[in-house]
C-alpha positions as CSV (number, residue, x, y, z in Angstrom):
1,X,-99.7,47.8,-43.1
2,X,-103.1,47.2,-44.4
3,X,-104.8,50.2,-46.0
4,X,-107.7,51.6,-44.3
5,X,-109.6,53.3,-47.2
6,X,-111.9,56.2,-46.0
7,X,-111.5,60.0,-47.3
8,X,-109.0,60.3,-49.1
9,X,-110.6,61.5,-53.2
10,X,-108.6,62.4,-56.3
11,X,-110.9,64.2,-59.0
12,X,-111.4,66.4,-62.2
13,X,-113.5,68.6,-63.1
14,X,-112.7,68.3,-66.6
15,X,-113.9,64.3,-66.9
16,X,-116.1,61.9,-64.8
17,X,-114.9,58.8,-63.0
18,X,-115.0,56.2,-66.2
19,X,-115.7,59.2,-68.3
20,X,-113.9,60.7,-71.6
21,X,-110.6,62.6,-71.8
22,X,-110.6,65.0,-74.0
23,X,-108.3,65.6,-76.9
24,X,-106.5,68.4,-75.3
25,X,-105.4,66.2,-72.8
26,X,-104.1,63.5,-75.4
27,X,-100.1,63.3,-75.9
28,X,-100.4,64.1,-79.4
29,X,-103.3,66.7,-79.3
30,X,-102.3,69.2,-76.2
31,X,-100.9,67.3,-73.7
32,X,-102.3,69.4,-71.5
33,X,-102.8,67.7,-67.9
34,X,-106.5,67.5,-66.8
35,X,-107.5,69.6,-64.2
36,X,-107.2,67.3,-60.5
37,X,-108.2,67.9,-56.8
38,X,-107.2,66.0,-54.0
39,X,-109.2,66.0,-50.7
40,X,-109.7,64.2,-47.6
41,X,-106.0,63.5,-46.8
42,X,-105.9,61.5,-43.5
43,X,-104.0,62.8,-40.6
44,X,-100.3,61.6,-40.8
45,X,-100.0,61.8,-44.4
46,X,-96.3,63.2,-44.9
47,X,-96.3,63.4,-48.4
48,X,-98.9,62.8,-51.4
49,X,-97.4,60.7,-54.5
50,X,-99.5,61.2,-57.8
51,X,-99.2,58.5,-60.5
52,X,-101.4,58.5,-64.2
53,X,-100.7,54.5,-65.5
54,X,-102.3,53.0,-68.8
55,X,-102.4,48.9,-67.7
56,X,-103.9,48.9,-71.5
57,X,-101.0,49.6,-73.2
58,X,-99.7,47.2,-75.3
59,X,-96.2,46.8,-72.9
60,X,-95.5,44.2,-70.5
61,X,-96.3,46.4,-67.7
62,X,-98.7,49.1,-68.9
63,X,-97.8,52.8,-69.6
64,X,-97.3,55.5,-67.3
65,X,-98.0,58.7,-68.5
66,X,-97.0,60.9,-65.2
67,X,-95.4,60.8,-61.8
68,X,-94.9,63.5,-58.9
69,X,-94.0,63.4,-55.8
70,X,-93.4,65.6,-52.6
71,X,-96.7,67.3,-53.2
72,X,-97.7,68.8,-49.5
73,X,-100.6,67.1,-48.0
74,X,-102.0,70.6,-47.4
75,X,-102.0,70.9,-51.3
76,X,-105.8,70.5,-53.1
77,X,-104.9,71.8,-56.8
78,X,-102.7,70.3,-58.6
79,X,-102.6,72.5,-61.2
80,X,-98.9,73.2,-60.8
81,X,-98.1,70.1,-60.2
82,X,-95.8,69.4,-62.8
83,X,-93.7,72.4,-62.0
84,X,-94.4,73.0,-58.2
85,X,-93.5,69.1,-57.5
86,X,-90.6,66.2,-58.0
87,X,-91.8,64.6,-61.9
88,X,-90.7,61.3,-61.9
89,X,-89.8,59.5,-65.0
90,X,-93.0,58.5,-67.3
91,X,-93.0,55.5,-69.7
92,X,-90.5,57.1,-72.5
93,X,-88.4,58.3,-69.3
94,X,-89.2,61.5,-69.4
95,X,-89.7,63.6,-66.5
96,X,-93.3,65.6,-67.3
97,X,-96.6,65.0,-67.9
98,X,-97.2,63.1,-71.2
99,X,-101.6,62.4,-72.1
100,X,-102.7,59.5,-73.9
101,X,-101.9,58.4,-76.6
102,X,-103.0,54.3,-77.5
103,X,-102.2,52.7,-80.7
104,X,-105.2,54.0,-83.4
105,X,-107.8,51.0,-83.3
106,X,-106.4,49.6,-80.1
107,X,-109.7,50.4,-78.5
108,X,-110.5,52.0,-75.4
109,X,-107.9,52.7,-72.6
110,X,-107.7,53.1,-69.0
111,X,-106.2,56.2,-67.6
112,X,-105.8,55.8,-63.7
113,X,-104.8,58.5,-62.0
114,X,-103.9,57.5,-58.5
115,X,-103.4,59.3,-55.8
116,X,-101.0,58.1,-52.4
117,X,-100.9,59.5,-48.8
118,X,-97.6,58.4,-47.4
119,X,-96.2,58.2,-43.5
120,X,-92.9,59.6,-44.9
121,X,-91.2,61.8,-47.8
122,X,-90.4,60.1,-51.0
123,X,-86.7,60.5,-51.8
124,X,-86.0,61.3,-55.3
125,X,-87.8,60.9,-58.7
126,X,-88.1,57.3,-58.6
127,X,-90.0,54.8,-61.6
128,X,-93.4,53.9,-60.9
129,X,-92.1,50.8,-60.5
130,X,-89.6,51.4,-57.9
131,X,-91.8,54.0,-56.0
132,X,-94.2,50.9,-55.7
133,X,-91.7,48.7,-54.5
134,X,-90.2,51.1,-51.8
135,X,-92.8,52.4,-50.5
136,X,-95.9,50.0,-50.5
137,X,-95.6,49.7,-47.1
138,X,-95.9,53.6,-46.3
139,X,-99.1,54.4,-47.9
140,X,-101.7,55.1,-45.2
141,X,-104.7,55.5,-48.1
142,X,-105.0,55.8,-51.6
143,X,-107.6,56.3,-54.5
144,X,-108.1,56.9,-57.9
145,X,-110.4,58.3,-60.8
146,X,-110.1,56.4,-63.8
147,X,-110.5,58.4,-67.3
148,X,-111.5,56.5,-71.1
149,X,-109.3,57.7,-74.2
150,X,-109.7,56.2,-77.2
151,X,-107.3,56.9,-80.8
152,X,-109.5,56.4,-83.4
């Protein structure tokens, strides 16, 4: 199904596309999950599928720091997310939330969080990885805003 990119937005008021995280938000320093908003979910979205992925860590296939599923597509906070939603396993296989945290002097990295509108219900808590596999062919639109942390 090819993706027809239009609406649908994931952002935060507490960083710019590209811009900073802060420490709070940082796995080590808070962990606290930045504050995101999704809008412009296209008509037939079933479900919305959340996913925060480091492709700079220093792993085969990147780091991801948080997954959720089942959010409604009426939802626009996602505040609660991480209680209100299925978690998913992150990186250390952990179902929550867990903020950056690079290797001090690895340099800059990439925080994507992405966000999915899906033509059906995501069974489960599955990986990243097997969410992606599964259900590639189910997102109707996705986006993301992109976040900068650095360990110095």
């Amino acid at each position: 199904m090819p993706l027809n990119i239009k609406d649908l937005k994931i952002t935060s008021e507490d960083f710019q596309p590209l811009g900073k995280l802060r420490d709070e938000h940082a796995g080590d320093k808070g962990n606290v999950l930045p504050k995101l908003t999704v809008s412009g979910v296209p008509a037939g979205a079933k479900d919305l599928a959340v996913i925060c992925h480091d492709p700079d860590a220093p792993l085969p296939n990147g780091f991801t720091h948080w997954v959720v599923y089942g959010i409604d597509p009426a939802t626009t906070d996602l505040s609660d997310a991480q209680e209100k939603f299925h978690v998913g396993p992150n990186g250390a296989g952990d179902k929550q939330y867990y903020g950056p945290q690079p290797p001090a002097g690895h340099g800059e990295h990439h925080y994507y969080f992405w966000v999915y509108a899906l033509d059906t219900k995501v069974e489960g808590t599955p990986t990243r990885e097997e969410f992606l596999q599964k259900y590639a062919q189910n997102v109707i639109e996705q986006n993301r805003i992109v976040g900068i942390y650095e360990n110095k």
